[in-house]
N, C-alpha and C positions, 0 to 999 in steps of 0.2 A: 655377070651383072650388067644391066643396060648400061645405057647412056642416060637414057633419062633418071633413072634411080640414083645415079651416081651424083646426080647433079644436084636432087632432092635433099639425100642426106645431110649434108653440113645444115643445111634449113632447118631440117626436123630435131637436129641436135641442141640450137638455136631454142630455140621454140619450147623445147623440153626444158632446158635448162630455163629460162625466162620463166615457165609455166612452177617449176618446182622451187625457183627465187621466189616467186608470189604466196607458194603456199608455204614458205618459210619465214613471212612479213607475218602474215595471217595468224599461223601458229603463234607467233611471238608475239603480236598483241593480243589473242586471245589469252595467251599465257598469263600476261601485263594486267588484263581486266580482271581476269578470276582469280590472279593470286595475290594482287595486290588492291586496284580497288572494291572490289566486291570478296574482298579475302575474307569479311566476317561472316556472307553466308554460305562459305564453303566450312568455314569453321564448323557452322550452325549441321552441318550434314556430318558430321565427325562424331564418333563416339570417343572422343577421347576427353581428358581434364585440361582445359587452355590454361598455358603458362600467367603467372600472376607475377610482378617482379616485386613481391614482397618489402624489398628495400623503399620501395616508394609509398607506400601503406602508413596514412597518417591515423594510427591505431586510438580506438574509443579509448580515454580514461579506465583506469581500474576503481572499482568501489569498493572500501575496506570499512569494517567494522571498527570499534573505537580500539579494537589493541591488533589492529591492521590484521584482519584474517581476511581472504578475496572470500566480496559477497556476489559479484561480477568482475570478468574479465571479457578484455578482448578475444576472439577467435575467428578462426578461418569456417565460412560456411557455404552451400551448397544450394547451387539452382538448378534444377535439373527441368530438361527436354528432352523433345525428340524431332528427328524428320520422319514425319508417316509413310513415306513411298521408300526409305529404305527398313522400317520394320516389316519383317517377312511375316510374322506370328505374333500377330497381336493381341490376339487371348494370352499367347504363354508369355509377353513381355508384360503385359497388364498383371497378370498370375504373378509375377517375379517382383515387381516394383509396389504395388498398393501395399504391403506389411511395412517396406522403409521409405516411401515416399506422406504414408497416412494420407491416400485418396482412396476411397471406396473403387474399387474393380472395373464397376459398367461405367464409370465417370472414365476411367483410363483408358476405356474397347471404346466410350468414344471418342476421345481427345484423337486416340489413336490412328481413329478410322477418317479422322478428315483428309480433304485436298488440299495440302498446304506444305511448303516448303519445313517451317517449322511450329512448332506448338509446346509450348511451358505446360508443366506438370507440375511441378512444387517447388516453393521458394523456402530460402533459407533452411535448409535441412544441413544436419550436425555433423563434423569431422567422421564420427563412427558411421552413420547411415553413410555418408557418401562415397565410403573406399568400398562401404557394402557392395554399393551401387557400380562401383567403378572395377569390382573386381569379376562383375557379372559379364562385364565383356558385352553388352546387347550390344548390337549393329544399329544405327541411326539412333540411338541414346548417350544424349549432352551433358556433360556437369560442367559449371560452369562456378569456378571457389570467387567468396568477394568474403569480404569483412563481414564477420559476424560480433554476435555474442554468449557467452556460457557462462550459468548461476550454477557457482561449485557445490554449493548449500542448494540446488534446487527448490523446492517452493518455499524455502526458509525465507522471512519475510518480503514475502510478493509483493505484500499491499502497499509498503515503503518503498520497494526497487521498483517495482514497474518493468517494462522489458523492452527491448529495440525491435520495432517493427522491420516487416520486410524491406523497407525503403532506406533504414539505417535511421530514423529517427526515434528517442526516444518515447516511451507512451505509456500515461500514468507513473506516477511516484518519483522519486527524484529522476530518475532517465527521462522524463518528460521535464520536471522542474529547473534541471541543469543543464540540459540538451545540449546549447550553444557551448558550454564549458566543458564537457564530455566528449564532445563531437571534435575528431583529428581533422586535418588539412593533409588530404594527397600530397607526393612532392609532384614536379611536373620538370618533364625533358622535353630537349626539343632537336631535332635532325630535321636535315635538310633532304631529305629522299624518304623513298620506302627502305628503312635501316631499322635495323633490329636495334629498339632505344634501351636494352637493360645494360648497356657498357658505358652508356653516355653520361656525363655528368650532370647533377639537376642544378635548372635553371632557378626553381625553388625546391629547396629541402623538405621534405613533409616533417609537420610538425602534429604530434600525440596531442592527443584530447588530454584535460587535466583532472587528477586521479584526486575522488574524494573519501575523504575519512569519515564515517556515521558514529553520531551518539551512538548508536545503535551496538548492543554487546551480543556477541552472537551464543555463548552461554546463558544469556538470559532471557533473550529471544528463545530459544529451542527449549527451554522450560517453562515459557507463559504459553507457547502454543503447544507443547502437550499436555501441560494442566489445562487447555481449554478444549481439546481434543478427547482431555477423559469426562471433561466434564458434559461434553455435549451426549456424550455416550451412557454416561450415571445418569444425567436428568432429563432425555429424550431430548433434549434441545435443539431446532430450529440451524440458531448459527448465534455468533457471539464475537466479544471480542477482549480481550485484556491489555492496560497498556500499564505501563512500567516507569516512571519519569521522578529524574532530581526535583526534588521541589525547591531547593537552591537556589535552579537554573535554567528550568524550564525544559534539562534536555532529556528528550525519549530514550530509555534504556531498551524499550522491548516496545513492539506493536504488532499484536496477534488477532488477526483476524481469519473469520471461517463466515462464509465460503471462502476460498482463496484459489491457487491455481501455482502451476509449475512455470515457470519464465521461459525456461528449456523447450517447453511446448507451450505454448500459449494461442497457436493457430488450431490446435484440439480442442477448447473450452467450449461447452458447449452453447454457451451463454454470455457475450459480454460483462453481465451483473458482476461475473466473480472476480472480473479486474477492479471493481468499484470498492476504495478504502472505506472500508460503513464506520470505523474510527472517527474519521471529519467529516465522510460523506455524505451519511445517514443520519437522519434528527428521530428522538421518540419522546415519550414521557417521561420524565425520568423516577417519578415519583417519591418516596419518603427521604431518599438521599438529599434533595431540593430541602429540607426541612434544615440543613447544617447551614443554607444560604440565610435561611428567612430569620434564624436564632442570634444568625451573625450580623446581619443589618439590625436588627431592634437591641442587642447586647452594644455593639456602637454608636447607636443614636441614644443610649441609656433609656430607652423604654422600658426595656428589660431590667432586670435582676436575676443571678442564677438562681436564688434562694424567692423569689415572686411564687407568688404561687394563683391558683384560678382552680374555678370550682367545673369540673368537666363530670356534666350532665348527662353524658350519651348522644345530646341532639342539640345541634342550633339550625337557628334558619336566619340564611344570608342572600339579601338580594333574589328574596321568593323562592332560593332552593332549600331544600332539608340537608344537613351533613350530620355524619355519624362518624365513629371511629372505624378501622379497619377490619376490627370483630365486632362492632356494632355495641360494645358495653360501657357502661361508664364509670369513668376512674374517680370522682370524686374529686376531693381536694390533691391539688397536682403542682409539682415546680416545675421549673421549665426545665432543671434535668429529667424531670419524670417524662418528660415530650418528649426526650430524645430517648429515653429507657426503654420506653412503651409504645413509642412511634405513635403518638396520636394526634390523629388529623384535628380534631377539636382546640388543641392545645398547640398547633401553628395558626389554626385560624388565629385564634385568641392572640396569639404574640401579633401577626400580621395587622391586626385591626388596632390592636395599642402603637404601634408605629406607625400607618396611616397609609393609604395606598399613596402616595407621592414618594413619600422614602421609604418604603419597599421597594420601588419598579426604579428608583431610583439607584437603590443597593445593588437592582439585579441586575443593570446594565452595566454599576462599577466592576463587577464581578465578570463582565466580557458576555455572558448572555445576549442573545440577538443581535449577534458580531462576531466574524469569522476570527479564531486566535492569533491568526498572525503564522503558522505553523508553513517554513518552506515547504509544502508539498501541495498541487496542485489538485483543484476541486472540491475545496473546504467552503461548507456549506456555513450559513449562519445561524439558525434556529430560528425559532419563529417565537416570539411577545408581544403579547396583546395588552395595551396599554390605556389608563383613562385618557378620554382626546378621541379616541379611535373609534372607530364606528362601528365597531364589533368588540370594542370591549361591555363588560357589564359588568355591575356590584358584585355578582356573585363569582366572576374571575378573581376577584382580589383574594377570598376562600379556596379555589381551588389550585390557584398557584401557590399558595404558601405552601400545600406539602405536595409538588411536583407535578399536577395535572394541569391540563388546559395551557403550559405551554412547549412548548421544544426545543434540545438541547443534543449535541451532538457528544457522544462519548467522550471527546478529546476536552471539551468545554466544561462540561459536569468534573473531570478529575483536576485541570486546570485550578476549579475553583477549590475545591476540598484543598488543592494544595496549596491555595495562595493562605489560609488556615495554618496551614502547617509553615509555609513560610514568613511568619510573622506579619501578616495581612498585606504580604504583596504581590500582585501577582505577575508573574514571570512568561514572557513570550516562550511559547513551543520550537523547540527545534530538532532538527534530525540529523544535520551536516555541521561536523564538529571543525574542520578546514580541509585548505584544500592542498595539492603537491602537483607541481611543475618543476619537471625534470629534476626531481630528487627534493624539492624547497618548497617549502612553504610558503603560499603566495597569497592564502587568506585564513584566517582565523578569527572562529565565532566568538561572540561573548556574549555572555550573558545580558539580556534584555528585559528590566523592569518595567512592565504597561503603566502601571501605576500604584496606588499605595492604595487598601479599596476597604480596608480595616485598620484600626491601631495594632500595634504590637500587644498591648494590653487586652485588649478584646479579643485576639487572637489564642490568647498565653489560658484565658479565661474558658472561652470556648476549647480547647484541646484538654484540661481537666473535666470539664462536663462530659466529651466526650468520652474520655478514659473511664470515666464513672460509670456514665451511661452503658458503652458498649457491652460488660456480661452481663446486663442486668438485661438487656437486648437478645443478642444471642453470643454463646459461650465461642460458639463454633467459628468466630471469627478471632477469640483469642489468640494469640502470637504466645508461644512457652517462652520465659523468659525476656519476653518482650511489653512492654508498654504500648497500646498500640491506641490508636484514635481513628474509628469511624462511624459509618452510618452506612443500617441498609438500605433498601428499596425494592419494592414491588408496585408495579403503575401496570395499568389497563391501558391496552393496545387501542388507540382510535380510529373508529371507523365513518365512513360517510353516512353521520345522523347520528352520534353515538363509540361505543363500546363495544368492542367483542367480548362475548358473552364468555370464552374461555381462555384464551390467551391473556399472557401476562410476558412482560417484561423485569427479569428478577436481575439485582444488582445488586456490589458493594462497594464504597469508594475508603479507603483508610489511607492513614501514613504511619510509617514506621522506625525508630524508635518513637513515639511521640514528642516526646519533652527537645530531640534531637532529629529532627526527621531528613534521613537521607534518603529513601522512596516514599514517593507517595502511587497506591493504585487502585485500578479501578476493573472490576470485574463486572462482563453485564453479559446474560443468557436471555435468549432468545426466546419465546415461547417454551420453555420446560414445561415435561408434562408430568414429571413426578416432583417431587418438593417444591411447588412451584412457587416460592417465596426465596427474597434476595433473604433471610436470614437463615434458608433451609438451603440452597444451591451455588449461590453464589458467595457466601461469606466463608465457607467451607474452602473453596476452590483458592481465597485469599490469605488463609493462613498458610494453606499448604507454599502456594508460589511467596510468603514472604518469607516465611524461614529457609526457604531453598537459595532463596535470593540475599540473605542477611548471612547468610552460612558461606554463600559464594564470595560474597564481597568481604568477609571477615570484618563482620559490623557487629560488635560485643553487644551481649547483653547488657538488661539498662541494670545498674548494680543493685538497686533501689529496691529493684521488681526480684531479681534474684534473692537478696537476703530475705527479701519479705514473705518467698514458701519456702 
C-alpha cells in the first residue's frame, strides 16, 4: 500500500461516516413527516379499516316507540375510497364494489381511473356492506367506520323518523325536528406529542344524544301501513295515506304514508318526493268529509236543528254558478241528518247559507283550517282559505266550500277536526314525541295541549248521534261489528290549473271510535283510485278493517248498547 493511500484513508473513513450521519438525519425526518405529520395521507393509500376509539363516540339518541321498541339506533358505518395509482384492475375492483358500495360500474372505472392521490366512492354504507368490503382485501381500497345510523323496523314509519344524512345530521321527521337533542358530543383528549391518545384520559367525557319515546305504536303502525298497502293494490291507487291519533290528546298512534322509502337506504331513492310526509305536507280537497265541519259551525251557532229540514231540488244557483248533488238527483224534503246520510251538496249549501259566510269561515279557522296544527314534525304545510275580504274570494265560494271544494286542507288538519267532534268540541295539538331519556331519566314529558274549545260539548254530543245515524244509511262498509262508530266519507275532484281533472278523485274517510267513548279517531285517504273510486266504495272499507284490528289490539270493549242491540 502507498504512502499516499495510507494517508487518504482515515479521510475517507471520516467522510463516509459524516456522509451516512447525514443520510440518517434525513431518513428520520422523512420518517417524522410521513408518519406523523402527513400520517393521514399515508392512511389514505392503505387498504385497511382505521382505528376508531369507540370510547370517545358521543353516540345519537335511540328512538323508541310508545312501549319502547328501537325504531332507530345508533351504529357504526362506512366511507369507503380509494388511491387510483395503487389499484392494479380497475375494471375488476369497480366489478367487485358497485353491488355494495350502490354506484353504478362506469361511475367507479371512472372515479378509478383518475390522477389523484385519493378519491371517495360512497358514504355511509352499513356494518354488513363494509366487512363485505373489508373482507375483499383490494389493494388501495379505504374504509373508513364513523357513527352512523340503523332503522331496525326499516321503512316502518319513514315519514315520522326521517333519517341521518351523510354529514351526521338529521333530515325530515323527528331526526330533523330534534336534531340538536339527538345529536351526541365526542369526548376529547389531549397529548402533548404525536401519542397514541386511546389510553389517555378525556379532557371532556363525550356525552350521548337524548333518546326519545313516540306516541307512535309500532303494532299499529305496521297495520295502518299494510291496510294501506292493500288498499292501494284493491283500488289501483296513486299513493295514500292513514293516520291513527287519541282524540283525547292529540297523540299520533300510526302515520302511514305511501310513497315512502327505507331509512337504511335513503341515498337510493330515486326521487326526493318520497321523503316528503304528504300527511302535513301535501294539501287537497278534501270534499264531503268538509260537510261534518259546516253541520258543526251552524248546529253551534243554533242555525241549525237536527230535526230542520229544506226542500232539495236537485239544483240551485249560487253567486252565478249552478250546483247539483253528487248524482245530480233531487232528494226532496230533507234533515239535516239526511245531509249527512245522503251526502248532499245542496243540503250543505243550504246549512252554509243559514249561518252566513262570516260564521262559517269563521267556524273554519276555529277548527285550525288555513293554520299549520301545531304538529312537532318539521314541514307542515297550512292549507289554503279563501275568505270574504279577499280578492279572490266570490259568492259562489261560500257553496263550494261548505261540502269540501275550493279550499285545502292537509290530511293531518281534516282528522284533527273530525276529532275535535269526538272530543267534545275541543280541539287537541298533534304530537308524535311522547318524552324524552337522558342517561336512564326522564328529562321531558309531553302533555296534552288544548288549541282551543271550537264547539260546545252539547253540539258535539248532538253531531256524533247524527253521525251514528247517518253513517249506514251512508255506507254500511264503514260499519265497525260491535262497535258504534261516527263518520263521514269523501270523494273531492283533483284540481287542476283552470279547473278539474276530468278523472281523478281523491276518495276518503274520517270516523272515530267507540263513538259515544272515542279512544281513536281516523282518517283514511287514497289517492286517485281507479276502481271504486268513491270514499264510501274504498276508503271506508279500508276503516273498518284498521279499526277493529286496532280496537282488538288495544282491548277496547265493545260498546254494550250496540252489542245487545243485534
Amino acid at each position: 500500500m502507498s504512502a499516499d493511500l495510507q494517508k487518504t484513508k482515515p479521510g475517507r473513513l471520516v467522510f463516509l461516516a459524516i456522509c451516512f450521519a447525514v443520510m440518517a438525519v434525513v431518513v428520520s425526518l422523512r420518517l417524522f413527516y410521513w408518519q406523523i405529520l402527513r400520517r393521514g395521507e399515508v392512511l389514505q393509500s392503505n387498504n385497511t379499516v382505521e382505528e376508531v376509539d369507540i370510547s370517545a363516540i358521543g353516540w345519537r339518541g335511540t328512538i323508541y316507540d310508545r312501549n319502547t321498541h328501537s325504531l332507530a339506533v345508533p351504529s357504526l358505518v362506512y366511507d369507503v375510497g380509494a388511491s387510483p395509482q395503487l389499484v392494479t384492475n380497475t375494471m375488476q375492483v369497480a366489478g367487485l364494489l358497485a353491488p355494495l358500495v350502490h354506484v353504478p360500474e362506469p361511475d367507479l372505472v371512472a372515479a378509478l381511473s383518475q390522477k389523484t392521490t385519493y378519491v371517495p366512492l360512497a358514504r355511509g354504507l352499513s356494518a354488513i356492506e363494509g366487512e363485505a368490503i373489508r373482507e375483499l382485501n383490494l389493494l388501495g381500497v379505504r374504509l373508513d367506520p364513523r357513527p352512523g345510523r340503523y332503522y331496525p323496523e326499516g321503512s316502518l314509519a319513514a315519514a315520522v323518523l326521517g333519517f341521518v344524512g351523510g354529514e351526521g345530521r338529521g333530515a325530515y321527521g323527528v331526526e330533523q325536528q330534534y336534531d340538536s337533542r339527538l345529536r351526541g358530543i365526542d369526548g376529547t383528549k389531549h397529548a402533548n406529542g404525536p401519542q397514541l391518545l386511546f389510553n389517555l384520559p378525556f379532557d371532556q367525557p363525550p356525552r350521548n344524544g337524548t333518546d326519545l319515546v313516540l306516541t307512535i305504536d309500532r303494532a299499529i303502525q305496521y297495520a295502518a301501513e299494510k291496510d294501506l298497502q292493500q288498499a292501494l293494490r284493491d283500488y289501483e291507487a296513486e299513493g295514500g295515506c292513514i293516520i291513527v291519533m287519541d282524540p283525547r290528546t292529540g297523540a299520533i298512534l300510526a302515520m302511514a304514508v305511501w310513497p315512502s322509502f327505507d331509512p337504511n337506504a335513503y341515498a337510493s331513492v330515486p326521487s326526493s318526493a318520497a321523503y316528503v310526509n304528504r300527511a302535513i305536507s301535501e294539501q287537497y280537497e278534501p270534499g264531503s268529509v268538509f260537510k261534518v265541519v259546516t253541520m258543526a259551525a251552524a248546529l253551534d251557532a243554533g242555525a241549525v236543528h237536527p230535526n230542520d229540514t229544506y226542500e232539495d231540488r236537485g239544483r240551485v244557483v249560487v253567486g252565478g254558478r249552478v250546483f247539483q248533488n253528487w248524482d245530480g238527483r233531487a232528494y226532496g224534503l230533507s234533515t239535516m241528518t239526511d245531509i249527512l246520510a245522503h251526502s248532499l251538496n245542496l243540503g250543505a249549501i243550504e246549512v252554509a247559507q243559514r249561518l252566513g259566510a262570516d260564521r262559517f269561515y269563521q267556524a273554519v279557522r276555529r277548527f285550525g283550517f288555513g293554520q299549520p296544527t301545531g304538529i312537532d314534525l318539521p314541514g307542515e304545510v297550512a292549507g289554503s282559505v279563501r275568505e270574504p275580504g279577499s280578492p279572490d274570494w266570490w259568492p259562489a265560494d261560500l257553496a263550494t266550500n261548505s261540502f269540501g271544494q275550493g279550499l285545502a286542507v292537509t290530511p293531518l288538519q281534516m282528522l284533527a277536526a273530525v276529532a275535535t267532534v269526538a272530543n267534545k268540541g275541543v280541539l287537541m295539538r298533534p304530537y308524535v314525541v311522547d318524552h324524552m331519556v337522558q342517561n336512564g331519566k326522564v328529562v321531558w314529558q309531553a302533555t296534552p295541549q288544548p288549541v282551543r274549545r271550537v264547539i260546545s260539548a252539547v253540539t258535539a254530543d248532538t253531531l256524533t248521534d247524527m253521525l251514528i245515524e247517518a253513517l249506514p244509511r251512508e255506507t254500511e262498509l264503514a260499519v265497525v261489528p260491535g262497535y258504534t262508530t261516527a263518520g263521514k266519507t269523501g270523494t273531492a275532484q283533483i284540481p287542476t290549473q283552470g279547473g278539474y281533472e276530468e278523472q281523478g278523485v281523491i276518495a276518503s274517510f274520517a270516523g272515530y271510535i267507540p263513538a259515544k267513548d272515542p279512544r281513536l279517531a281516523v282518517l283514511v285517504k287514497l289517492d286517485r283510485p281507479k276502481r271504486e273510486a268513491w270514499g264510501s266504495r274504498a276508503a271506508a272499507p279500508v276503516y273498518r278493517k284498521l279499526a277493529l284490528e286496532v280496537c282488538a289490539y288495544l282491548g277496547i270493549p265493545p260498546d254494550q248498547a250496540e252489542v245487545s242491540g243485534r
